[in-house]
C-alpha positions in Angstrom: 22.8 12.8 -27.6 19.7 11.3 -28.8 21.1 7.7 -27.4 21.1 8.3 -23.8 18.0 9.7 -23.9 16.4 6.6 -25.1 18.3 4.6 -22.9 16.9 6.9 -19.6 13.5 6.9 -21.3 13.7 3.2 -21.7 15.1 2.7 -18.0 12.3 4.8 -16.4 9.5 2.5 -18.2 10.9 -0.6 -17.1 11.3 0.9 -13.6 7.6 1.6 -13.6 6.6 -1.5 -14.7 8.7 -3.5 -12.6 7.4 -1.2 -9.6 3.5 -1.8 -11.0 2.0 -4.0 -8.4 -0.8 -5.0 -10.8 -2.8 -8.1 -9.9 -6.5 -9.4 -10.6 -8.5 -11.5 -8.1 -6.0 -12.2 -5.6 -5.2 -14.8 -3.9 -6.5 -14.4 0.1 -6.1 -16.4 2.5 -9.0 -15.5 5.0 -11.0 -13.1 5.4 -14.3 -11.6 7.4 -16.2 -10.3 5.2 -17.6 -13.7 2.7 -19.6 -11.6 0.3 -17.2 -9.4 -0.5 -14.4 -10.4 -2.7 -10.8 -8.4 -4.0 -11.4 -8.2 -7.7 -7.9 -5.9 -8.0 -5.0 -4.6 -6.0 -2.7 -2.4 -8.0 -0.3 0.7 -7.5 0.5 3.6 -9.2 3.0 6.5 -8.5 0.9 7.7 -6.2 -2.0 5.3 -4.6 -2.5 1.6 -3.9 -6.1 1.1 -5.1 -8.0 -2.0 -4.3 -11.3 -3.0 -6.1 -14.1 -5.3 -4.2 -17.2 -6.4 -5.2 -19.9 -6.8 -2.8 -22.6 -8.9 -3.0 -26.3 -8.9 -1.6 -27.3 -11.9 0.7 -30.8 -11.0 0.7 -32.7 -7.8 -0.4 -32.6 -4.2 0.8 -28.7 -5.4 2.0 -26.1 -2.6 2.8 -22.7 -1.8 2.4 -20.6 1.1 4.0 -16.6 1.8 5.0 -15.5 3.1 7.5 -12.3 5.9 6.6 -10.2 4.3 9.6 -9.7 1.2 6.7 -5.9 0.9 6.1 -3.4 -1.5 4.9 -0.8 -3.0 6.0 2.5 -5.1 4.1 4.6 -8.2 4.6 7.7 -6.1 5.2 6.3 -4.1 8.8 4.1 -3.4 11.2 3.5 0.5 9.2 -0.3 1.6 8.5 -0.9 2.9 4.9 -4.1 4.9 5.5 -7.5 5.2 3.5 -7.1 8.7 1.1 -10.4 8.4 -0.7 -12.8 6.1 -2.2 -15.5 5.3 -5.1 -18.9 4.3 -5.5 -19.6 3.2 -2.2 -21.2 5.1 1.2 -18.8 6.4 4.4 -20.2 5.9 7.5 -23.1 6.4 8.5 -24.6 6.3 5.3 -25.1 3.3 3.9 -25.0 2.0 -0.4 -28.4 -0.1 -0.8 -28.5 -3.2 -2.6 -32.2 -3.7 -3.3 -32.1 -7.6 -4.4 -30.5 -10.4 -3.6 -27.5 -11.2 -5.8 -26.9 -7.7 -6.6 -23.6 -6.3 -6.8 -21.9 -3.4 -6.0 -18.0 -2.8 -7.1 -16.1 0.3 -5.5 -12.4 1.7 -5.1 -10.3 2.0 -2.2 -7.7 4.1 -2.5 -4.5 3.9 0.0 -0.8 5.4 0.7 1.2 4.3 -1.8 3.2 0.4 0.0 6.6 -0.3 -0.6 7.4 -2.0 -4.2 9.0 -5.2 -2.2 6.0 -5.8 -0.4 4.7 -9.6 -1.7 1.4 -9.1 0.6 -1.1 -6.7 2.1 -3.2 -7.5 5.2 -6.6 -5.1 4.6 -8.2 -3.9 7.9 -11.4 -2.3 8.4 -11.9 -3.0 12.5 -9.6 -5.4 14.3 -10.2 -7.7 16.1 -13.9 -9.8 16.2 -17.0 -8.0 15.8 -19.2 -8.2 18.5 -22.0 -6.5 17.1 -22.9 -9.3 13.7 -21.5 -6.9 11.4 -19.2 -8.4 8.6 -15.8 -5.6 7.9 -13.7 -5.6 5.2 -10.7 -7.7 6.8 -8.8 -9.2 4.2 -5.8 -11.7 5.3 -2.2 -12.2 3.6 -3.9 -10.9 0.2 -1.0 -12.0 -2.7 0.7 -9.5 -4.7 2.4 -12.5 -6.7 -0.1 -15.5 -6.8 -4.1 -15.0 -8.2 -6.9 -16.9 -6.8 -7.1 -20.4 -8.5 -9.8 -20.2 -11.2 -13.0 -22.4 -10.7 -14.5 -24.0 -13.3 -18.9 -23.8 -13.8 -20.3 -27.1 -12.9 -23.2 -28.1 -15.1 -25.2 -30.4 -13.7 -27.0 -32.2 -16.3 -30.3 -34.8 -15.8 -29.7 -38.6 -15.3 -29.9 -40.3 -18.9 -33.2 -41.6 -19.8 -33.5 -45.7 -19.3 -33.0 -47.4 -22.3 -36.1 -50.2 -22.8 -34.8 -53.4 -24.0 -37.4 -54.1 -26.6 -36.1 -56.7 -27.7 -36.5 -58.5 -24.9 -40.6 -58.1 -25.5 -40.5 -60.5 -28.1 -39.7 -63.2 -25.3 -43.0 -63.4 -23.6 -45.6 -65.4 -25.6 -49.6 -65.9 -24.6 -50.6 -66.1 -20.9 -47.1 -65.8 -19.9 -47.3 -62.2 -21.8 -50.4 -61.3 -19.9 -49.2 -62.2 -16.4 -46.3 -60.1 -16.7 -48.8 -57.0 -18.4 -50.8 -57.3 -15.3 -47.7 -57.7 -12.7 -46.5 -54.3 -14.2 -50.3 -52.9 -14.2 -50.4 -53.6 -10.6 -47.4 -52.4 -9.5 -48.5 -48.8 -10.3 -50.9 -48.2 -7.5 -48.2 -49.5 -5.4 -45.6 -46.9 -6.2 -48.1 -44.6 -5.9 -48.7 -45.3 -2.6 -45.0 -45.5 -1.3 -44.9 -41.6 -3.4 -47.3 -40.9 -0.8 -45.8 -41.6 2.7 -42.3 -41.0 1.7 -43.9 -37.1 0.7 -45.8 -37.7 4.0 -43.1 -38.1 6.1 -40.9 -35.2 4.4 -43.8 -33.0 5.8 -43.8 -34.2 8.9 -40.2 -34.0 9.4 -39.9 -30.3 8.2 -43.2 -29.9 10.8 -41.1 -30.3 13.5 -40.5 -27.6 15.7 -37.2 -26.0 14.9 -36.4 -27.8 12.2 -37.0 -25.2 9.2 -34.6 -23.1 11.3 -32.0 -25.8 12.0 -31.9 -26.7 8.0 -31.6 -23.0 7.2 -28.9 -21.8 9.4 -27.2 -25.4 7.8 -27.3 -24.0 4.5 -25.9 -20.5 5.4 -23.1 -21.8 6.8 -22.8 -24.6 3.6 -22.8 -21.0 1.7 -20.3 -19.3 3.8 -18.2 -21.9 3.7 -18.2 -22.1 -0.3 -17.2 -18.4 -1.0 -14.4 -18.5 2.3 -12.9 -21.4 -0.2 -13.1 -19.4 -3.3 -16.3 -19.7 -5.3 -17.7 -16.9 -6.1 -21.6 -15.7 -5.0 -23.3 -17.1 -8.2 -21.3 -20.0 -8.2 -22.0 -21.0 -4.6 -25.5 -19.6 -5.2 -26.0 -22.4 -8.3 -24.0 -25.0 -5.9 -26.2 -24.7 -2.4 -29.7 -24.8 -5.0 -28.6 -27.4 -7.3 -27.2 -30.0 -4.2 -29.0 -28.7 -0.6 -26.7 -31.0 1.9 -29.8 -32.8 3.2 -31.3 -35.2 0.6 -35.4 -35.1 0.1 -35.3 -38.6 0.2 -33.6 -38.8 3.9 -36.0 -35.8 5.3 -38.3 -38.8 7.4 -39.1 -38.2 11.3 -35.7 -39.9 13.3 -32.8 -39.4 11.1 
């Protein structure tokens, strides 16, 4: 008696497992909404609960979902509608993230989706948004295949110059001195070029526009980091550490 028991017992776990659709930091391949990412999709026997982070762009940024939010599977066209959520403001009231780089991690919880679906489309509002408002539209989000990981870059400083002093022991008497006073001189002259190359930088960023031109450059350099993976700190330390436009090429004309 006691056998088939197990054997249902041990069934009805691997049924549930193999019917888990457990998976952390998906794979997506687009979505609307770059400061948000999918840090978990996974079902249960009675919900299909999805976990995002949001992120703040700037200070005093907000968050807020709307209940029409739904999902929808590889297999059909069917809706599996929103059934309650965590830690995060329904519309019209709004979650505040006071500072930039904050975070904010919530719970979406859906209708159960079939076990044989391999993908989930996550809708907040189809279709574009005419009003600048970013909605939690999530593309062909994997059930199978997680996001590749991405490595921290660490950018270190350029090694220091190694001074051949050897090579000091080659310049004897008024030779010596010429070359002393060639390297004295050269000083001022460095100086100088310091001067207009700084000059010009100022100038360039004088002109009108410009400051506006370089910064809408960078948002969309930013954008384009998290929509290819990296997460907000990572493309944060990226965009700081390497701006697309070098100091050294900021001069009036180019």
């Amino acid at each position: 008696m006691k056998k088939p028991i197990l054997t249902i017992i041990t069934l009805f776990i691997i049924a549930t497992q193999a019917f888990a659709q457990n998976i952390i930091t998906p794979k997506v391949e687009q979505k609307d909404d770059q400061s948000t990412i999918i840090k978990k999709v996974e079902t249960n026997n009675m919900y299909t609960i999805v976990t995002f982070v949001g992120h703040a762009y700037q200070d005093n940024a907000w968050i807020q979902l709307n209940k029409e939010i739904y999902l929808q599977t590889d297999l059909s066209n069917a809706h599996y509608d929103y059934i309650k959520s965590e830690n995060i403001a329904m519309v019209p009231n709004k979650s505040i993230l006071k500072k930039a780089g904050d975070k904010l991690e919530f719970k979406v919880y859906f209708k159960k989706i079939p076990a044989a679906a391999k993908s989930i489309d996550i809708i907040e509002h189809a279709g574009l948004s005419k009003s600048g408002i970013s909605y939690f539209n999530f593309y062909n989000v994997s059930l199978t295949e997680q996001a590749p990981k991405i490595t921290d870059v660490v950018l270190l400083p350029p090694p220091p110059i190694q001074r051949d002093t050897a090579s000091t022991g080659l310049f004897y008497g008024n030779a010596s001195n010429e070359m002393q006073n060639a390297m004295s001189s050269m000083g001022p002259m460095y100086a100088s070029m310091a001067k207009s190359v700084l000059d010009a930088q100022l100038a360039y960023f004088k002109q009108p526009g410009k400051l506006t031109e370089i910064a809408k450059l960078n948002k969309e350099y930013f954008d384009a980091l998290i929509k290819e993976g990296f997460t907000y700190d990572q493309a944060l330390k990226i965009i700081t550490s390497s701006s697309l436009i070098s100091k050294s090429s900021s001069v009036p004309g180019q």
